[in-house]
C-alpha positions as CSV (number, residue, x, y, z in Angstrom):
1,X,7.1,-18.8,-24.8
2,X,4.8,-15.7,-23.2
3,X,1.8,-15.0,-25.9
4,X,-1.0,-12.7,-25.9
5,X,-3.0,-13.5,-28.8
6,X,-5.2,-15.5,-27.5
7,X,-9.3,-15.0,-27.1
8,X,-9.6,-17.7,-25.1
9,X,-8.5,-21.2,-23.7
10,X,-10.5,-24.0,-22.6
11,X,-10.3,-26.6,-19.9
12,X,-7.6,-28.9,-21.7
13,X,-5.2,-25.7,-22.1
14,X,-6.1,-24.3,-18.5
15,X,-5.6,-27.5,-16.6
16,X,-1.6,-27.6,-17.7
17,X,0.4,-24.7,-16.1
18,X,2.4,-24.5,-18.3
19,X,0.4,-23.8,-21.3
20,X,-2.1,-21.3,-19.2
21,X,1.2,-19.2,-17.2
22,X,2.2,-18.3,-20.7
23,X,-1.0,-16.8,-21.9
24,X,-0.5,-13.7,-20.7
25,X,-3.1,-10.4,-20.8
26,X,-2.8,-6.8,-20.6
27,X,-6.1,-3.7,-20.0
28,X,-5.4,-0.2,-19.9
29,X,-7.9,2.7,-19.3
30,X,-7.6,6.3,-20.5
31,X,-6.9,7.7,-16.8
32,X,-3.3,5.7,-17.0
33,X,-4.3,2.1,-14.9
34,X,-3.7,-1.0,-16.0
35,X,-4.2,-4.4,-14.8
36,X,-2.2,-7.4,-16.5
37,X,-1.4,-10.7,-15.7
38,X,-1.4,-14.8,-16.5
39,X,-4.6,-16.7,-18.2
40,X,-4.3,-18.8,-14.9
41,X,-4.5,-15.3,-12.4
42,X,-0.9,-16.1,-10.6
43,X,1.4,-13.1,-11.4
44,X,3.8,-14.2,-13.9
45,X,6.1,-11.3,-14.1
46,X,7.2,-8.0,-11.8
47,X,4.8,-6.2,-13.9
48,X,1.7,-8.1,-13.5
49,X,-0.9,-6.3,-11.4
50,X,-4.7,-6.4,-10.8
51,X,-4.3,-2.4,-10.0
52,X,-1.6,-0.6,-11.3
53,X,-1.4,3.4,-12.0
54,X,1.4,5.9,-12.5
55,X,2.6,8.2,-9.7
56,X,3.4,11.5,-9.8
57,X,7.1,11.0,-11.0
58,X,5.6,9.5,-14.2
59,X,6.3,5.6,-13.1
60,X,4.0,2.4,-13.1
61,X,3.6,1.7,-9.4
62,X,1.8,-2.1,-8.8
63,X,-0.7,-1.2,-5.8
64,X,-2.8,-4.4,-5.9
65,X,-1.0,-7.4,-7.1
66,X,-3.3,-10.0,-6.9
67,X,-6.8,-11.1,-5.5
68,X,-6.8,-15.0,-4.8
69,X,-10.9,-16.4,-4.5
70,X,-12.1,-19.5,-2.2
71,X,-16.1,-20.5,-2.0
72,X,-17.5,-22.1,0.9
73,X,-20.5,-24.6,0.7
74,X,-22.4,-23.1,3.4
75,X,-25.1,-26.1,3.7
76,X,-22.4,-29.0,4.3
77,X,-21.0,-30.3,7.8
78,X,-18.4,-28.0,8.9
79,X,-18.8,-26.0,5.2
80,X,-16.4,-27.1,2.8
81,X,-14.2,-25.0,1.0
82,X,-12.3,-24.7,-1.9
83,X,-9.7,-22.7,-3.5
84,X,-10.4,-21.5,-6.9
85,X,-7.2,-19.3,-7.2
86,X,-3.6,-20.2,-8.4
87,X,-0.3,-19.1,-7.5
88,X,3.4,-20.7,-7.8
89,X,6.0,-20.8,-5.4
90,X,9.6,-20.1,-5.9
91,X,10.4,-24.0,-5.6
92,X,7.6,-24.9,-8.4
93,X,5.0,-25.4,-6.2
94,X,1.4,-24.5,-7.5
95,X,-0.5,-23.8,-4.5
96,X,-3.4,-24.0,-4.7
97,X,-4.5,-25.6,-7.4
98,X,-7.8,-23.5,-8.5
99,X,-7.1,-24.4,-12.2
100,X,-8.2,-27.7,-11.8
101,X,-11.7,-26.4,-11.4
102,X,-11.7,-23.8,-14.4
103,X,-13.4,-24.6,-17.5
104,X,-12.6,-21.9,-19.6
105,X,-10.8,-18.2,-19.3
106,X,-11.8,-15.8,-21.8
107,X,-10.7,-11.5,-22.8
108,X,-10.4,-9.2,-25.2
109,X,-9.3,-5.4,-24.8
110,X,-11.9,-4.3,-22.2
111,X,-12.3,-7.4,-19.9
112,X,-10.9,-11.2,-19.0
113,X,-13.2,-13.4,-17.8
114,X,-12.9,-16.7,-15.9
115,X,-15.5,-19.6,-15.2
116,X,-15.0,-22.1,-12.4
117,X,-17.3,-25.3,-11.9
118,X,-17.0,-27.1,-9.1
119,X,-19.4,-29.5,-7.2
120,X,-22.7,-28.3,-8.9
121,X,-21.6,-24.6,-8.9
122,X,-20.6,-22.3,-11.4
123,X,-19.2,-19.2,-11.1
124,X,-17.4,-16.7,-13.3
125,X,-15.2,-13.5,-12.5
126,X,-14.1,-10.6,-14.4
127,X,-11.3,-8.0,-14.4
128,X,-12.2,-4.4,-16.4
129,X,-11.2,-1.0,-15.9
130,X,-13.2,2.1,-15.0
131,X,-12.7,4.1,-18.0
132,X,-12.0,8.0,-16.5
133,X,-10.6,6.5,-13.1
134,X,-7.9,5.0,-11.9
135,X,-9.5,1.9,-10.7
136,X,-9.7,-1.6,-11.4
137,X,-13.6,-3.4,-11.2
138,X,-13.4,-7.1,-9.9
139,X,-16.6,-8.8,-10.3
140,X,-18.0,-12.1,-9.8
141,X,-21.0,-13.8,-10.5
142,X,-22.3,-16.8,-9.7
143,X,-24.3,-18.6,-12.4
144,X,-25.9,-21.1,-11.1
145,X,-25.2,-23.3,-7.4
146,X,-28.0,-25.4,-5.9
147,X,-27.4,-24.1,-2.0
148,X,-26.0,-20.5,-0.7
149,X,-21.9,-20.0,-0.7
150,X,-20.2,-17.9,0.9
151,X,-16.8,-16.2,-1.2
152,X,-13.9,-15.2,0.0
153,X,-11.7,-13.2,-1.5
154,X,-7.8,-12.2,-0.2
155,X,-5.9,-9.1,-1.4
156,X,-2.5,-8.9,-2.0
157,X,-1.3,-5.5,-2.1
158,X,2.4,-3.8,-3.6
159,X,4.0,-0.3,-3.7
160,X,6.5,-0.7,-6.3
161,X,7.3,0.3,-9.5
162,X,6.5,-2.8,-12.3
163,X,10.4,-3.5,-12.3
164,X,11.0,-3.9,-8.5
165,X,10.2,-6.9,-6.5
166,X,8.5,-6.6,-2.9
167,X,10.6,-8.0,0.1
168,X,8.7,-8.3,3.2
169,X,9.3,-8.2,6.7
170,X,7.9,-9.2,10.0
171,X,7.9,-5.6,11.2
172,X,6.2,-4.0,8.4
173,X,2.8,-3.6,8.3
174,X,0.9,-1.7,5.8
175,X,-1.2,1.2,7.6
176,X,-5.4,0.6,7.5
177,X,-8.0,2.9,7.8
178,X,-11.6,1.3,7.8
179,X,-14.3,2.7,5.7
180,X,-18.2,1.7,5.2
181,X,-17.7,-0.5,2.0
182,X,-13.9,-1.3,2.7
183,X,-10.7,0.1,3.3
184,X,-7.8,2.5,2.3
185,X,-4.2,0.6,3.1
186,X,-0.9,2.6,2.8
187,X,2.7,1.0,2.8
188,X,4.0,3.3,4.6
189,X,2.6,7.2,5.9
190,X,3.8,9.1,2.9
191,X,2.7,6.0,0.5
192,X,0.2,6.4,-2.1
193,X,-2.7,5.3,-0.8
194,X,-4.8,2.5,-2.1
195,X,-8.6,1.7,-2.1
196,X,-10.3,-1.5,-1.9
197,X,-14.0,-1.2,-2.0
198,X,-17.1,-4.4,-2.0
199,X,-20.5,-5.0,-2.1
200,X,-22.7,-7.3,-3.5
201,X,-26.1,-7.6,-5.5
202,X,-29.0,-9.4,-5.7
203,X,-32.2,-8.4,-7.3
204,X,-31.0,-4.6,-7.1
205,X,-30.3,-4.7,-3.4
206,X,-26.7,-3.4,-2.7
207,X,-25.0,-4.4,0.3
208,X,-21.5,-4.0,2.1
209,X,-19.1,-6.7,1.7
210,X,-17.4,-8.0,5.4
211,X,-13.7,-7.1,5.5
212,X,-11.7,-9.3,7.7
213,X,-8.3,-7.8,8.6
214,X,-5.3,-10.0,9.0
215,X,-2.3,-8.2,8.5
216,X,-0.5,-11.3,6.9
217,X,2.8,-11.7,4.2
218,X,2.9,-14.6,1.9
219,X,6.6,-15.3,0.9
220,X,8.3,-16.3,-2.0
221,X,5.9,-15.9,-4.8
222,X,7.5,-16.9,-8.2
223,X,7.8,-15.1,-11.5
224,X,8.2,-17.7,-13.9
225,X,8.3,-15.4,-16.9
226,X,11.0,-13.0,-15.3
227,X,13.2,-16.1,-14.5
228,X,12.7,-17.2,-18.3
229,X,13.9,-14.3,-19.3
230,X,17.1,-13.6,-16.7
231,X,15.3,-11.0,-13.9
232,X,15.0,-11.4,-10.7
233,X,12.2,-13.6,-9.7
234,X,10.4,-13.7,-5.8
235,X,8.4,-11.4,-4.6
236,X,6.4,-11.8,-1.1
237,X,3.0,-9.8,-0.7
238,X,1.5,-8.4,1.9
239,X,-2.2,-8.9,2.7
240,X,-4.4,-6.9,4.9
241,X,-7.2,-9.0,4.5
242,X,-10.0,-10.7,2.9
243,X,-13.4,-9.5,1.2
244,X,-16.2,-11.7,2.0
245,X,-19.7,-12.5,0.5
246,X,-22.4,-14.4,1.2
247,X,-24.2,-15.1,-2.6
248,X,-26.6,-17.3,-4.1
249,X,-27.5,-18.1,-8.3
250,X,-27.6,-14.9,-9.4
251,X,-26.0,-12.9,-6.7
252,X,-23.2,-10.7,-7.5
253,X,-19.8,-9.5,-5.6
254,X,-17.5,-6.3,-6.7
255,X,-14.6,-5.3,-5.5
256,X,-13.4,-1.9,-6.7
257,X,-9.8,-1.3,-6.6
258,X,-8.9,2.5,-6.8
259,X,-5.9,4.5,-6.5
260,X,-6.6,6.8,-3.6
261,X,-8.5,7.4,-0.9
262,X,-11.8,8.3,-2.0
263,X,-14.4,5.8,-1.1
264,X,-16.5,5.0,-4.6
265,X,-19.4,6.9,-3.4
266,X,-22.8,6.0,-5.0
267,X,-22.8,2.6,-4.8
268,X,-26.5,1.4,-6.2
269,X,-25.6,3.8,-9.5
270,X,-22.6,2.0,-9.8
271,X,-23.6,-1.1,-9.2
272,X,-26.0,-0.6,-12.3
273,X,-23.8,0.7,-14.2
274,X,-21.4,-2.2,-13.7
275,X,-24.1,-4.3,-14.3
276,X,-25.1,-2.9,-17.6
277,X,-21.6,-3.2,-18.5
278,X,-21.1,-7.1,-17.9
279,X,-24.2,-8.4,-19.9
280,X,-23.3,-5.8,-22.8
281,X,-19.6,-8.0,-23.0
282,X,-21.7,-11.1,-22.2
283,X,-23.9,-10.5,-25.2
284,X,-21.6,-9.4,-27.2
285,X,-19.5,-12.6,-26.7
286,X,-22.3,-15.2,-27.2
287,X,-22.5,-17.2,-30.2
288,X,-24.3,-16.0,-33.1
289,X,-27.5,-18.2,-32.8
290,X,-27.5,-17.4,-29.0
291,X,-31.1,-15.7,-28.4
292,X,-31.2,-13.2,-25.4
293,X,-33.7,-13.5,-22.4
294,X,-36.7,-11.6,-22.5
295,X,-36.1,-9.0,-20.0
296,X,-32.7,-8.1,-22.1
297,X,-34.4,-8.4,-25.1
298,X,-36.8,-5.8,-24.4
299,X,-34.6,-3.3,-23.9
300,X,-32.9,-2.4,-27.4
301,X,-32.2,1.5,-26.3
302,X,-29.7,0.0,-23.4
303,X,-28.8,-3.3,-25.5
304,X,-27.4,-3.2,-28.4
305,X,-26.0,-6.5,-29.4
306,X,-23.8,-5.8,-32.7
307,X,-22.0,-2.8,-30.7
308,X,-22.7,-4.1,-26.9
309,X,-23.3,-0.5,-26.1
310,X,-25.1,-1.1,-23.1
311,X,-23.1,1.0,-20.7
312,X,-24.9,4.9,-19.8
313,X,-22.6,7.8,-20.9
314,X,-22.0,8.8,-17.4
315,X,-20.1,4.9,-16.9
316,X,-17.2,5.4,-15.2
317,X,-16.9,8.8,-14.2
């Protein structure tokens, strides 16, 4: 049975499907977006969404389903990679199996956060809102790997209300217009547009993300939740591409999701700001005895760590 009180789950629950698929999580921002989704990432229902916003009718329109994440060891023959995200077929099959490398998921209202380890490398992700915008902020971080990795990330993109399903077809392809820090894809001419913005940082420098265009549908995804409860169930998703990243321990990637056309504009503000924003949940989710690094430590007027209020009051607009 679907639940969402949860705080978090730890490697025993996220290793079995079915436990994580039902743990279900839902943010929503002032400006009308929400994101929602499973505990294991794989879209568990018509109305899970990494981007979703209301149109000018009034409805919930999905715009980005889902955003699937694969590293690559960059220092090994050849580069081996690995899949860290999950998704489930309409058959059953859980392809592929990133779950098997999580060690714990964890959320409350602003933010869900997940942390792989694999190999000798950790790395964790989050999903937040922008709080006056209609955009969802994708980041990831990785904590600690002993060689550079490269991360790819593929979007899956909808235009549908939250109680449709998408049906693809080999002559549909979503329209693309390139920008400097990503792209704007439309379903069709007169579609609402959607943004998908990246960059990454390391030691304050901000740089573009490499967008790789593919033009690509993946069939058959499965709903498991609808099914349980008598909808209809498949869905395919269209992708236009992938984000990717070349990081190191402490590097960061983000990938803004917005609804509309406008690129997000100052990037090294917003990158700050973002930044701010992640170790004030971080700190605010450590345990009790947990005693902050110097260079936060210092900084009282931006960290406060009984109300986490480390984000400036110009975040988000």
């Amino acid at each position: 049975m679907a639940s969402y009180d949860w705080p978090a789950l730890d490697r025993s629950q996220v290793i079995d499907p079915d436990v994580a698929l039902d743990r279900e999580w839902t943010l929503t921002s002032r400006a009308g977006c929400t994101a929602a989704g499973t505990a294991l990432g794989a879209c568990a229902r018509s109305s899970h969404g990494t981007l979703m916003v209301t149109d000018p009718s009034g409805e919930r329109r999905v715009l980005v389903a889902k955003m699937d994440e694969e590293i690559e060891i960059l220092d090994r023959d050849g580069g081996e990679r690995i899949a860290l995200a999950t998704n489930e077929y309409h058959d059953g099959t859980i392809h592929p199996g990133g779950h098997l490398h999580l060690e714990s998921v964890r959320r409350d209202e602003d933010r869900v956060v997940w942390r792989w380890r694999v190999r000798e490398i950790t790395i964790e992700k989050s999903i937040s809102l922008l709080p006056r915008k209609a955009a969802t902020v994708v980041r990831y971080r990785v904590v600690d790997s002993p060689q550079p990795i490269r991360l790819r990330v593929t979007i899956f993109l909808a235009n549908r209300t939250v109680n449709e399903r998408t049906q693809g077809a080999l002559d549909w392809r979503y329209g693309i217009e390139s920008r400097a820090y990503g792209i704007v894809a439309r379903a069709w001419p007169e579609a609402m547009p959607v943004g998908v913005f990246g960059w990454s940082a390391h030691h304050g420098h901000v740089s573009p993300g490499l967008f790789v265009q593919t033009d690509l549908w993946y069939w058959r995804f499965l709903h498991r939740n609808d099914r349980a409860d008598g909808y209809p169930y498949v869905e395919d998703l269209f992708s236009p591409g992938l984000m990717a990243f070349d990081l190191q321990t402490g590097g960061e990637a983000t990938i803004l999701a917005s609804g509309g056309a406008a690129d997000p504009g100052h990037l090294q503000r917003m990158e700050v700001r973002l930044a701010h924003e992640l170790e004030a949940w971080t700190m605010k989710h450590q345990p009790p005895d947990f005693t902050p690094p110097p260079w936060l430590a210092a900084r009282p007027d931006h960290f406060d760590r009984a109300s986490a209020s480390a984000v400036p009051a110009e975040a988000g607009r």
